[in-house]
mmCIF file of the C-alpha atoms, coordinates in Angstrom:
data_MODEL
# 
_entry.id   MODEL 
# 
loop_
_atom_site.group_PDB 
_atom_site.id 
_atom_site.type_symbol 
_atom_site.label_atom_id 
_atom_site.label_alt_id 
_atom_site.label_comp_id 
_atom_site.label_asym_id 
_atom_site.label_entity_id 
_atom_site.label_seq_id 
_atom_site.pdbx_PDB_ins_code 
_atom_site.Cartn_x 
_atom_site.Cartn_y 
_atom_site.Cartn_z 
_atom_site.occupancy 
_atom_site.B_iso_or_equiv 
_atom_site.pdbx_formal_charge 
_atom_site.auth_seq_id 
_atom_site.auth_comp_id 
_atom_site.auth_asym_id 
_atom_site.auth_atom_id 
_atom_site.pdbx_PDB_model_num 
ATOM 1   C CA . UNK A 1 1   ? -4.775  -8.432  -15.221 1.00 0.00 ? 1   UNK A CA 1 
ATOM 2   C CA . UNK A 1 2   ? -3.800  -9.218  -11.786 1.00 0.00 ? 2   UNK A CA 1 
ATOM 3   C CA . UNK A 1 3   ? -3.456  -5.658  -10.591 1.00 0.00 ? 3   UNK A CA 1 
ATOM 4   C CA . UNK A 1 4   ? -7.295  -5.086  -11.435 1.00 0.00 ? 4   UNK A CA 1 
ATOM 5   C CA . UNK A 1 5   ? -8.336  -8.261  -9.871  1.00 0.00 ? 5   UNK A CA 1 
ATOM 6   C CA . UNK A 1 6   ? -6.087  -6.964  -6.832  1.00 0.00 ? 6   UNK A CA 1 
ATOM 7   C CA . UNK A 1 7   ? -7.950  -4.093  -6.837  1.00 0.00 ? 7   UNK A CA 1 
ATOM 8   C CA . UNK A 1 8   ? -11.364 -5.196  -6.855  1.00 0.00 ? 8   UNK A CA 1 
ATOM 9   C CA . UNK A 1 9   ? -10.943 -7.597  -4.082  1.00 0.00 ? 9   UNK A CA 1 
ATOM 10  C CA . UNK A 1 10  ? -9.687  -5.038  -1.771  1.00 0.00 ? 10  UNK A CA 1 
ATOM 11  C CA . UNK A 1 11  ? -12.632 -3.037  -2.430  1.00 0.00 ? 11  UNK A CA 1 
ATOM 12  C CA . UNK A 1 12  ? -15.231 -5.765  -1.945  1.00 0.00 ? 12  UNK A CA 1 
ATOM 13  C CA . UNK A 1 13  ? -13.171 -5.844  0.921   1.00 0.00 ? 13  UNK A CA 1 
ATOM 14  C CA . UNK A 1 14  ? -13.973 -2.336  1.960   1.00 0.00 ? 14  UNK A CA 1 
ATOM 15  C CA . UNK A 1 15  ? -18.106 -3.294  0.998   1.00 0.00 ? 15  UNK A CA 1 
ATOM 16  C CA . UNK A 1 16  ? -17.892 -6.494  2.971   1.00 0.00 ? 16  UNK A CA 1 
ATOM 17  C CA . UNK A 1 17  ? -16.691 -5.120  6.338   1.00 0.00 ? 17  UNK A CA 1 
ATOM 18  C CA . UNK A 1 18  ? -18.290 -1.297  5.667   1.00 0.00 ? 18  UNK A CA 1 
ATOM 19  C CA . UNK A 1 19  ? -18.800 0.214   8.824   1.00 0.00 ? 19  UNK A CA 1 
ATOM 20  C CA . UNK A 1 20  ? -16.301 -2.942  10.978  1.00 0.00 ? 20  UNK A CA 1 
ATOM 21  C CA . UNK A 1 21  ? -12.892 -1.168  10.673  1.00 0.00 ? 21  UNK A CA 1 
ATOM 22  C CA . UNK A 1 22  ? -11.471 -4.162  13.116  1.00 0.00 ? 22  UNK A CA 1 
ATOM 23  C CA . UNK A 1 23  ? -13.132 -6.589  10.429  1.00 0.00 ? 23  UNK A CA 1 
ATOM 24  C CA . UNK A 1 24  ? -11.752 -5.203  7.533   1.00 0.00 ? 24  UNK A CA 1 
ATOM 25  C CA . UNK A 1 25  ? -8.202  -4.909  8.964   1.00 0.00 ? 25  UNK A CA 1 
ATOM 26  C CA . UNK A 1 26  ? -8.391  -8.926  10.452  1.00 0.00 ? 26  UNK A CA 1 
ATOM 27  C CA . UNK A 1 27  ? -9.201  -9.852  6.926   1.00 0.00 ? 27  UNK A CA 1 
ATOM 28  C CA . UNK A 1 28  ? -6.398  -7.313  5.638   1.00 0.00 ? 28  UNK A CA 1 
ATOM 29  C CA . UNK A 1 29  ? -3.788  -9.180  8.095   1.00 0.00 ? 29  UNK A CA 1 
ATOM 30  C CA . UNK A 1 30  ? -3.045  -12.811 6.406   1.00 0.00 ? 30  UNK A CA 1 
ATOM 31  C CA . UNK A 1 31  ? -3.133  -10.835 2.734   1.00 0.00 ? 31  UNK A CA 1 
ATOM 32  C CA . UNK A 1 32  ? -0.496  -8.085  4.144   1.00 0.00 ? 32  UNK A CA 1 
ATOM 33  C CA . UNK A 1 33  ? 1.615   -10.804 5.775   1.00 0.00 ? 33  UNK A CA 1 
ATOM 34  C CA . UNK A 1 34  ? 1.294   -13.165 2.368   1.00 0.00 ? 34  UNK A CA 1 
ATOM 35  C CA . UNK A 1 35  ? 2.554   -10.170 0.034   1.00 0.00 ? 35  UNK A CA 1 
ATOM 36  C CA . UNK A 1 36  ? 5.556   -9.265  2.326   1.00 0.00 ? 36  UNK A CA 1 
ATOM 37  C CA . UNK A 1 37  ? 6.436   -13.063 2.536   1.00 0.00 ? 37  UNK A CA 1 
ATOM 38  C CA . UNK A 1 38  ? 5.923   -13.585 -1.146  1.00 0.00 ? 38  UNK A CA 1 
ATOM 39  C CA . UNK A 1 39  ? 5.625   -10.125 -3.163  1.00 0.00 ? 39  UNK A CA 1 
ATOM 40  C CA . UNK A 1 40  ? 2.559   -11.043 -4.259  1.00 0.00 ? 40  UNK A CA 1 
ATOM 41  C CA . UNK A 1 41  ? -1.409  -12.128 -3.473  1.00 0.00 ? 41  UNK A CA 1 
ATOM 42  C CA . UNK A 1 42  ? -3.515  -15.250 -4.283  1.00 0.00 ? 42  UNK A CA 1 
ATOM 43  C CA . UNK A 1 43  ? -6.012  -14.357 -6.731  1.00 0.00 ? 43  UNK A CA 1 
ATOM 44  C CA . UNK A 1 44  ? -8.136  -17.063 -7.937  1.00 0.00 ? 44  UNK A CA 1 
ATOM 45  C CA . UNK A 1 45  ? -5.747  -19.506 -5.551  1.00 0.00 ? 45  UNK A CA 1 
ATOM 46  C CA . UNK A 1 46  ? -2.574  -18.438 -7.501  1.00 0.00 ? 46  UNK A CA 1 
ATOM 47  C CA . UNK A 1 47  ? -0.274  -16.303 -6.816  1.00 0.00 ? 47  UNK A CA 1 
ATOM 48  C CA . UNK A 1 48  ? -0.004  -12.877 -8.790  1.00 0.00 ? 48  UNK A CA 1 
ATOM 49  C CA . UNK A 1 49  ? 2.810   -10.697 -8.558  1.00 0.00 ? 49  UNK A CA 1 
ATOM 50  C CA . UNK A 1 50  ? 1.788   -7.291  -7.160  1.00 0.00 ? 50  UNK A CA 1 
ATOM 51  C CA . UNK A 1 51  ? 4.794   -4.395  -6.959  1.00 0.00 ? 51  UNK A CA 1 
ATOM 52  C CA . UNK A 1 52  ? 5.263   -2.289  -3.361  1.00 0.00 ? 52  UNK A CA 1 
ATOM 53  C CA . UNK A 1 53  ? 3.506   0.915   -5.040  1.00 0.00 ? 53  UNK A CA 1 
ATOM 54  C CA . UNK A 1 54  ? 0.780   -1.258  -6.734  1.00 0.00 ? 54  UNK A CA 1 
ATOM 55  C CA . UNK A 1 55  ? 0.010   -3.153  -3.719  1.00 0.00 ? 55  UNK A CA 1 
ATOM 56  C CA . UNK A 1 56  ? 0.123   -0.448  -1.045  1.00 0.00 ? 56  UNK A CA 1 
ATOM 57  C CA . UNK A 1 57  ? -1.799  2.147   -3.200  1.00 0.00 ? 57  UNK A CA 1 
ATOM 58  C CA . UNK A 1 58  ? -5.211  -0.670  -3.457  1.00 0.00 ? 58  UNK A CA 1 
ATOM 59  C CA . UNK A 1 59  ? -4.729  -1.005  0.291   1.00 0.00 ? 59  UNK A CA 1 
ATOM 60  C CA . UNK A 1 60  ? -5.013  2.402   0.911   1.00 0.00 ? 60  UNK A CA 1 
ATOM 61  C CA . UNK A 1 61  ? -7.960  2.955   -1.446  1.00 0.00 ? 61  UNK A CA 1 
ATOM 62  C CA . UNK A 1 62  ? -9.481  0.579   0.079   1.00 0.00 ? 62  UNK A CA 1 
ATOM 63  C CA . UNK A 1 63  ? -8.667  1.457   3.656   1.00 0.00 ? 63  UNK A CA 1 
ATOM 64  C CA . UNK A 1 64  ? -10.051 5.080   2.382   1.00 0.00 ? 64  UNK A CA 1 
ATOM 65  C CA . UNK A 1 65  ? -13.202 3.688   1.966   1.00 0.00 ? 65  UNK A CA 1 
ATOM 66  C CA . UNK A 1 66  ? -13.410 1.967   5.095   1.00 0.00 ? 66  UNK A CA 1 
ATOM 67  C CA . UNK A 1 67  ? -12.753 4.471   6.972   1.00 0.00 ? 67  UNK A CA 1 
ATOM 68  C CA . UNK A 1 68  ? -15.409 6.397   5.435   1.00 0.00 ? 68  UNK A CA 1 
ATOM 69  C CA . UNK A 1 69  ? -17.878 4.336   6.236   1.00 0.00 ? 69  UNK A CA 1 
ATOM 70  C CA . UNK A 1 70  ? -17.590 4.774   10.091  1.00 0.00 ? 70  UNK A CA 1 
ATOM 71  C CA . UNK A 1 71  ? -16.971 8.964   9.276   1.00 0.00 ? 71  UNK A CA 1 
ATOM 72  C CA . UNK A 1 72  ? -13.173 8.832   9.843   1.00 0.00 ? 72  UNK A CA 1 
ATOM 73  C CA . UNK A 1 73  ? -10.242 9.588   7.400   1.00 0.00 ? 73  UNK A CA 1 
ATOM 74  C CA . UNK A 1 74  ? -6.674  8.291   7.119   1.00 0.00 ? 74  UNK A CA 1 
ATOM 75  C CA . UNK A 1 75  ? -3.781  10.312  9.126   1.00 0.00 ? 75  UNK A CA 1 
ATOM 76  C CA . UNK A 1 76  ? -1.754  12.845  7.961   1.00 0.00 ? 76  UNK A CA 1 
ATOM 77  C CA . UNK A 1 77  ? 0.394   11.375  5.865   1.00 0.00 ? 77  UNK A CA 1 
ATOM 78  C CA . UNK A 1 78  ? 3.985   10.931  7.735   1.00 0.00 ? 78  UNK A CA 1 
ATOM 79  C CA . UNK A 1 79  ? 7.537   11.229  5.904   1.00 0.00 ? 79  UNK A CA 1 
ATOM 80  C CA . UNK A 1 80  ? 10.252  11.375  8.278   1.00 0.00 ? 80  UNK A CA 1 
ATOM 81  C CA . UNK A 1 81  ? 13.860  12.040  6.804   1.00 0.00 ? 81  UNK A CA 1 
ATOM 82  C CA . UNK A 1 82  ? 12.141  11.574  3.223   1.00 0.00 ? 82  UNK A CA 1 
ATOM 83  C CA . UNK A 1 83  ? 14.478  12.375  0.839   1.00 0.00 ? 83  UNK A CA 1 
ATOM 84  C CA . UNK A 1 84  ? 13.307  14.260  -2.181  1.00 0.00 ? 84  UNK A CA 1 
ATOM 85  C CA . UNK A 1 85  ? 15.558  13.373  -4.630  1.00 0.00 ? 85  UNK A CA 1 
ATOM 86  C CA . UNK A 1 86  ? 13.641  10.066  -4.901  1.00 0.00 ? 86  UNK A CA 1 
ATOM 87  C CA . UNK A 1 87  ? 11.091  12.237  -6.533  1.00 0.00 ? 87  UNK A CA 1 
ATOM 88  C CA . UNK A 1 88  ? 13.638  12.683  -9.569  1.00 0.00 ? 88  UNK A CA 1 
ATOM 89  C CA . UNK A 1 89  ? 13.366  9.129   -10.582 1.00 0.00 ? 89  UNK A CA 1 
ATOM 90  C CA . UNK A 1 90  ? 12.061  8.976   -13.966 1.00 0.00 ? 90  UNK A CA 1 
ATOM 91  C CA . UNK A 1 91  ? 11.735  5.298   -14.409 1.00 0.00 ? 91  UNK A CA 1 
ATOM 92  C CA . UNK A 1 92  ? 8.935   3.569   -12.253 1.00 0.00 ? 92  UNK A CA 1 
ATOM 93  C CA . UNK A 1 93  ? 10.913  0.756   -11.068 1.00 0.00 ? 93  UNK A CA 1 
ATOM 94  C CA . UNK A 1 94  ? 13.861  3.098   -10.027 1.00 0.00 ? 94  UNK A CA 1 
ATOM 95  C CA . UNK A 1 95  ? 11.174  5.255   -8.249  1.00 0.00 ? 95  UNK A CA 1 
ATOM 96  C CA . UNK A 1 96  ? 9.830   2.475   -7.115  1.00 0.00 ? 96  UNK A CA 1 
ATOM 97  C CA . UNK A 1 97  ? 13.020  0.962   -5.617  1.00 0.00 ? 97  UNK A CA 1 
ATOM 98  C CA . UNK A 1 98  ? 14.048  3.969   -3.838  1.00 0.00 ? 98  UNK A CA 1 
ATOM 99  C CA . UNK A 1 99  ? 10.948  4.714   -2.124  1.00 0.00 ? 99  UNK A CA 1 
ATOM 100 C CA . UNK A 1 100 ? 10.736  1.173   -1.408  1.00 0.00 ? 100 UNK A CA 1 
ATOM 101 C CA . UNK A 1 101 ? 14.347  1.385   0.573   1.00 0.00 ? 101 UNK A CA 1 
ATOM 102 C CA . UNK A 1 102 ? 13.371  4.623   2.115   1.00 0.00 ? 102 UNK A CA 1 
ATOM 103 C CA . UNK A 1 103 ? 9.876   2.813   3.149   1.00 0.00 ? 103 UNK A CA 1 
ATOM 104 C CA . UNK A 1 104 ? 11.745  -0.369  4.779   1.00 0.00 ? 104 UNK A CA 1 
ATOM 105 C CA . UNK A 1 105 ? 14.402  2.181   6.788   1.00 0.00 ? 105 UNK A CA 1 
ATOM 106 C CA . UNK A 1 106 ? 11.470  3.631   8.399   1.00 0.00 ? 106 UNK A CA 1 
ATOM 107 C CA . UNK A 1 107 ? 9.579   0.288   9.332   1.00 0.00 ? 107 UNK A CA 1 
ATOM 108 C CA . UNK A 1 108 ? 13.327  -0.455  10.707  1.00 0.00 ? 108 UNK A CA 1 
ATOM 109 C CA . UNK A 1 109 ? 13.598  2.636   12.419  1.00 0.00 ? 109 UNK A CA 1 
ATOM 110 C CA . UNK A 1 110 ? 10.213  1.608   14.789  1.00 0.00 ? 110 UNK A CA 1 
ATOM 111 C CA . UNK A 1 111 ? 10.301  -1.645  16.236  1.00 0.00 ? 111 UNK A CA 1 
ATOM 112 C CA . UNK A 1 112 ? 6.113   -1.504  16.754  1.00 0.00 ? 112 UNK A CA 1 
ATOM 113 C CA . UNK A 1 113 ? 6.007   -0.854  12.581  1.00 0.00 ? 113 UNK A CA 1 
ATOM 114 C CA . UNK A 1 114 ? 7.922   -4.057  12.053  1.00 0.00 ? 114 UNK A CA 1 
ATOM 115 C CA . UNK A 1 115 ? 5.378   -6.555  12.167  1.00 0.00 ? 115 UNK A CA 1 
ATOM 116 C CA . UNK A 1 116 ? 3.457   -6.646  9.243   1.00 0.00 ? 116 UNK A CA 1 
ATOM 117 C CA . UNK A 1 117 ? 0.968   -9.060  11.259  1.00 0.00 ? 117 UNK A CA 1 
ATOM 118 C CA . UNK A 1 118 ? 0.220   -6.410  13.766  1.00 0.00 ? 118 UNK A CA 1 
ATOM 119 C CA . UNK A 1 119 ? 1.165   -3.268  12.395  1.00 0.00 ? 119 UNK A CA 1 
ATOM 120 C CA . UNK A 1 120 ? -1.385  -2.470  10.190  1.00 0.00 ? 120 UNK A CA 1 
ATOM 121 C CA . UNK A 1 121 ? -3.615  -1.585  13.204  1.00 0.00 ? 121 UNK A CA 1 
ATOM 122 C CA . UNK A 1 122 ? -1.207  1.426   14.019  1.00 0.00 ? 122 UNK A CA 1 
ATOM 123 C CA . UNK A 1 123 ? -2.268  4.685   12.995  1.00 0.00 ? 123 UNK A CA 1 
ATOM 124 C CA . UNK A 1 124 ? 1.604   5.705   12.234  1.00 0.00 ? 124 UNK A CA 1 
ATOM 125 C CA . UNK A 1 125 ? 1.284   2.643   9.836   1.00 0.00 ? 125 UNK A CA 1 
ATOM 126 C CA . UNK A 1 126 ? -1.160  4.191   7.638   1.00 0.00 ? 126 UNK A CA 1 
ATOM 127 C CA . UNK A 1 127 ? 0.094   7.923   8.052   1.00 0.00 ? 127 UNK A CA 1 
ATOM 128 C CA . UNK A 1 128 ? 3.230   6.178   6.636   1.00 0.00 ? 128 UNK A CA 1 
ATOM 129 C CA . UNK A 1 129 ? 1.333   4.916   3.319   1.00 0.00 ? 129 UNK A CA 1 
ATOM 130 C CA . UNK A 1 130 ? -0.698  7.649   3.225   1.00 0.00 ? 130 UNK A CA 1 
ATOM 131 C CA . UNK A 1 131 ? 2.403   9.488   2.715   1.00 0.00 ? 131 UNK A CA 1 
ATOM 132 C CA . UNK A 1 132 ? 3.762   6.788   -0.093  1.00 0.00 ? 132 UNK A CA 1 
ATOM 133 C CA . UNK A 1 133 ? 0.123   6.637   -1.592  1.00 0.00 ? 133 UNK A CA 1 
ATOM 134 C CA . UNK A 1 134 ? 0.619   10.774  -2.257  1.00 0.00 ? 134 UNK A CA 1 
ATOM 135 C CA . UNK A 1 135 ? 4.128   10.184  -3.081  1.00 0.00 ? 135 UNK A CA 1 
ATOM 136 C CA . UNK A 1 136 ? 2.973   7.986   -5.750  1.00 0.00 ? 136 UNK A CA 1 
ATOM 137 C CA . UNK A 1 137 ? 0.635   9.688   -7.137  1.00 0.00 ? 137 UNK A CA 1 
ATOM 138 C CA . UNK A 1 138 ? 2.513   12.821  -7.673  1.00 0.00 ? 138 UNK A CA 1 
ATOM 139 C CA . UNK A 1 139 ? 5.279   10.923  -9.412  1.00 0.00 ? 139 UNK A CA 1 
ATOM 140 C CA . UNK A 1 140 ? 2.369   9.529   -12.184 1.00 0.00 ? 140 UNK A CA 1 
ATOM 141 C CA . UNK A 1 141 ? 0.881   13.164  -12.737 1.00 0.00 ? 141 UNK A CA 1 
ATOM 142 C CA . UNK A 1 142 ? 4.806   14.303  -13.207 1.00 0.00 ? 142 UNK A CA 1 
ATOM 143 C CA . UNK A 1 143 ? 6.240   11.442  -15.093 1.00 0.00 ? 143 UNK A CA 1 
ATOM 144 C CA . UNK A 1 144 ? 3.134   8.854   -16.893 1.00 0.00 ? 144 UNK A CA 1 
ATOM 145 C CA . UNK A 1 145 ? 0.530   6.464   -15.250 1.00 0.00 ? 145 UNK A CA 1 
ATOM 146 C CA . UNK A 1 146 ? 2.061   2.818   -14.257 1.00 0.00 ? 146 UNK A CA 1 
ATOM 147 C CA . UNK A 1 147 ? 0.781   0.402   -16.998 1.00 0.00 ? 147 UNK A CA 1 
ATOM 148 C CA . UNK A 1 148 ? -0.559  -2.754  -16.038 1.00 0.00 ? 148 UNK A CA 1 
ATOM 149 C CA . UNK A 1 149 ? 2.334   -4.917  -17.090 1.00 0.00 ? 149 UNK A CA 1 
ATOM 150 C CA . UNK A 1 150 ? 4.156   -2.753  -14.566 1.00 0.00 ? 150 UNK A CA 1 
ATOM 151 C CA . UNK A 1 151 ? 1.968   -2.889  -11.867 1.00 0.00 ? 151 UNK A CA 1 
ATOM 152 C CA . UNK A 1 152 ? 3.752   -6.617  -11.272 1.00 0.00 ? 152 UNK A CA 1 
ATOM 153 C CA . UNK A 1 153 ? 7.076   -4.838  -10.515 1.00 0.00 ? 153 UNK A CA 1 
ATOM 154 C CA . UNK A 1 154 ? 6.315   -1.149  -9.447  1.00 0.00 ? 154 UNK A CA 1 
# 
């Protein structure tokens, strides 16, 4: 399924440019910029759907591992103004949905998170999907585990 392929490429990512964080996030840049243009990333030179959670959750894995490989680690994950009662959702898309919103008001909020180009080399960019990468995982340990049909929507 796509969200597997998805995830393997950003990992051979990670392996390719282990130990070259500015490599890995130039490579990171056009794939970042495709998803937020199109929702989705060319695997195989089509286009797979890949939801927000999906998508940012292998980038952060990945990112994870980069950053390993030079001995550094993500930033505290950020949450300004997060509102917990997005926590409640029970249905993944709903959850999904709200934490997208709440995601995109504080890219909105910060005119240097805006870009999704250039952003990605800003450390409040990752503390910011650190913080939806937790988010998400607490919401599958509470609720179920995303299957892979929904990892095209969620």
């Amino acid at each position: 399924m796509s969200h597997a392929q998805f995830d393997g490429m950003m990992q051979s990512l990670a392996s390719t440019f282990a130990g070259d964080v500015d490599g890995f996030l130039s490579a990171l840049s056009p794939i970042h910029v495709r998803w937020h243009a199109r929702r989705g990333v060319v695997i195989g030179g089509a286009l797979q759907p890949v939801g927000f959670l999906t998508f940012h959750h292998s980038v952060v894995q990945a990112y994870k591992r980069e950053l390993r490989s030079v001995s550094s680690r993500l930033p505290a994950p950020w949450g300004p103004g997060y509102n917990p009662a997005i926590d409640g959702a029970t249905d993944p898309v709903d959850f999904s949905d709200r934490i997208e919103r709440w995601h995109n008001g504080v890219h909105n909020s910060d005119m240097t998170l805006m870009n999704p180009a250039t952003n990605i080399w800003r450390p409040r960019f990752w503390a910011l999907h650190n913080f939806i990468d937790k988010k998400f995982t607490a919401w599958q340990k509470a609720h179920r585990k995303i299957t892979a049909a929904e990892h095209a929507t969620v």
